[in-house]
C-alpha positions as CSV (number, residue, x, y, z in Angstrom):
1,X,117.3,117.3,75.0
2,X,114.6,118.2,72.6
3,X,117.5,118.1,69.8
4,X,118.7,114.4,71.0
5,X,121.8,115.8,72.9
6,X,122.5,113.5,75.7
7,X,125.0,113.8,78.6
8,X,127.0,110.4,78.0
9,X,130.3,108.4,79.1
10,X,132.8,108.3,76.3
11,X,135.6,106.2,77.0
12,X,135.8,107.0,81.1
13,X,135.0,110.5,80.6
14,X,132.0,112.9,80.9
15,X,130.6,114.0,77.4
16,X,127.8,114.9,75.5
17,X,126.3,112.9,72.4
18,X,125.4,115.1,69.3
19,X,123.1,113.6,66.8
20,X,123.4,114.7,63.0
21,X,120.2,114.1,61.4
22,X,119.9,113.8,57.2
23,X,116.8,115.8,55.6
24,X,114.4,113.2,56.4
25,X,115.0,113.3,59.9
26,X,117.0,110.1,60.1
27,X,120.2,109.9,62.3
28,X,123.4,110.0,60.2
29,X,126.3,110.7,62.0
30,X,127.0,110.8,66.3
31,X,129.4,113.3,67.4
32,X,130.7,113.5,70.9
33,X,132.2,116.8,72.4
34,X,134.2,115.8,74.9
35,X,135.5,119.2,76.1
36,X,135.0,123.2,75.9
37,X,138.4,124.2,75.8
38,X,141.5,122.7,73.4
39,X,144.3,121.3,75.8
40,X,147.8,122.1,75.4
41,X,147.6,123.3,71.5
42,X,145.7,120.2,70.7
43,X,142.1,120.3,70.0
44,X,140.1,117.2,71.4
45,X,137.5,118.1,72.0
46,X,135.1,116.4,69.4
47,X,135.5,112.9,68.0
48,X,133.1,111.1,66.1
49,X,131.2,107.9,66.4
50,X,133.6,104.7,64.9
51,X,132.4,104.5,61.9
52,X,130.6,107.5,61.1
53,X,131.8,110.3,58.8
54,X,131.2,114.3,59.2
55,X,128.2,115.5,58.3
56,X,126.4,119.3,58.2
57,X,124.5,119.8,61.5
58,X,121.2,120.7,60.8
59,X,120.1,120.1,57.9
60,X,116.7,118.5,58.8
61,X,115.7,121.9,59.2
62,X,116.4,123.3,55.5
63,X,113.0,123.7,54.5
64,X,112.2,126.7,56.6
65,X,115.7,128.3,55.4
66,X,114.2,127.2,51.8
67,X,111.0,129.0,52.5
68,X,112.8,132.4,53.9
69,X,115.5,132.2,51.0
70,X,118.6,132.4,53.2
71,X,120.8,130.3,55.7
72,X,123.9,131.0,57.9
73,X,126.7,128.2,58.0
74,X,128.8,128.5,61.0
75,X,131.5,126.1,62.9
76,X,130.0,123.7,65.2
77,X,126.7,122.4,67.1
78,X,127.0,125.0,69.5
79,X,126.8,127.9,66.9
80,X,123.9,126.5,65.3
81,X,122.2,126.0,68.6
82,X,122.7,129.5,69.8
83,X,121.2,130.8,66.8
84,X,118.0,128.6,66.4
85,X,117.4,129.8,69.8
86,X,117.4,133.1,68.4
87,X,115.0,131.7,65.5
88,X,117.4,132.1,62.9
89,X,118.4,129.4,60.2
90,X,121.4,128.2,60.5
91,X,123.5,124.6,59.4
92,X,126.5,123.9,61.3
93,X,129.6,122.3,59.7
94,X,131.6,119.9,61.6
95,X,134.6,121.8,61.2
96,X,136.1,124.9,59.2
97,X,138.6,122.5,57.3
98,X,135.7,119.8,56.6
99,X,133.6,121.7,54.3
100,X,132.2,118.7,51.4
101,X,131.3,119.6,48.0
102,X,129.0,116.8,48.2
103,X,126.8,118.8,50.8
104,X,126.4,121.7,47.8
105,X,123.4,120.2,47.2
106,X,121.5,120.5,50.3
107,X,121.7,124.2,49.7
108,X,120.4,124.2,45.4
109,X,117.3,126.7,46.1
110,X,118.3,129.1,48.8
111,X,119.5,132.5,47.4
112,X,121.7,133.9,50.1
113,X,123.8,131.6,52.5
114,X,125.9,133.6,55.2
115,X,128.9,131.9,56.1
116,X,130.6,132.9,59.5
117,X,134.2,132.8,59.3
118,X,135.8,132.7,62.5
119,X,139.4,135.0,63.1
120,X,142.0,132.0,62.5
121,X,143.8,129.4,60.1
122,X,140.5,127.6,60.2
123,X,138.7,130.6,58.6
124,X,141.2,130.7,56.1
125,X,140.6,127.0,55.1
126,X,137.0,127.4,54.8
127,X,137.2,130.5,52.3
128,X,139.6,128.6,50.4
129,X,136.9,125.4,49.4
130,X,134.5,127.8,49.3
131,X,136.0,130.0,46.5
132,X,136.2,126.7,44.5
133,X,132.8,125.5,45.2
134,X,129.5,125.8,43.4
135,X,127.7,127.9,46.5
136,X,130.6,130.5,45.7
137,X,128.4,132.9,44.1
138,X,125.9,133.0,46.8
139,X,128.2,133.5,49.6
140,X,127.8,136.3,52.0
141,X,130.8,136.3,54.2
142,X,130.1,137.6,57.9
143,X,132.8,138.7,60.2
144,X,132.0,139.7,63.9
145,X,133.8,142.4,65.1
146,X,133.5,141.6,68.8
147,X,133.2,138.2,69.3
148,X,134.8,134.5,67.4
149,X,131.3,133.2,66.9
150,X,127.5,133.8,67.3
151,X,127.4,132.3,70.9
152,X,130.2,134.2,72.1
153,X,128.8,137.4,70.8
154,X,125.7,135.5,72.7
155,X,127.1,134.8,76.3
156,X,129.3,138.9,76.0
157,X,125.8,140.4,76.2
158,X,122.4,138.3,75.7
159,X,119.9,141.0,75.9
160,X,122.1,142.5,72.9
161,X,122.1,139.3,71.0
162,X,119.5,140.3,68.5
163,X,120.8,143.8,67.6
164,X,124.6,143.0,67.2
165,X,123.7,139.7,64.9
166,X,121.6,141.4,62.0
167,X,123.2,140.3,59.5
């Protein structure tokens, strides 16, 4: 609650409303994540606000990943949210396929950005617009061995958490 997620109706069904806030704090974007799991090889579980276009997840919080020289980009709210809890910088992206050239710039003067990419096609997409973007050359790709993303790494063994994510 503390990061504006609300428990909502969205269209008849249960859901949760995901505020994306710009640098100055200011509510850009409303995602809803309507589900955990895809359904029947169809994945809807997010949709955004009518009206409102993807944004990075996070990025009102760039000044401390400024001051500490390094960032970690991974897919999704939930990523980002299990590692802030962990204190550790992190923007999410609204999706492996939807990285922005545009959103290049909200990363100008931090050295090092680690960028999770997750064990499927979506992976794939996302190293393919990052090898043509400007952030290229600061790119630290991370692949987990034992788990898709940081929170399930998180929920296969908590009190591990901190030792299995050093990055």
């Amino acid at each position: 609650q503390t990061l504006g997620l609300r428990d909502i109706a969205y269209c008849g069904q249960p859901a949760v409303r995901i505020p994306h806030f710009d640098e100055g704090g200011s509510e850009v974007t409303v995602q809803y994540r309507l589900a955990l799991d895809k359904s029947d090889g169809e994945d809807n579980r997010f949709r955004f606000k009518s009206g409102h276009r993807p944004f990075l997840y996070g990025v009102s919080r760039l000044d401390h990943a400024r001051q500490v020289g390094a960032v970690t980009l991974v897919e999704g709210s939930s990523d980002t949210h299990t590692l802030w809890f962990h204190n550790e910088t992190a923007v999410g992206l609204p999706g492996a396929s939807m990285w922005q050239e545009q959103w290049a710039e909200h990363f100008d003067v931090i050295d090092t950005l680690y960028v999770l990419i997750e064990p499927y096609s979506g992976g794939e997409a996302l190293l393919r617009s990052l090898a043509k973007s400007q952030i290229r050359n600061r790119v630290q790709l991370v692949h987990l061995r034992d788990a898709k993303d940081p929170s399930a790494l998180y929920l296969s063994d908590p009190e591990g958490f901190r030792d299995a994510w050093k990055l």
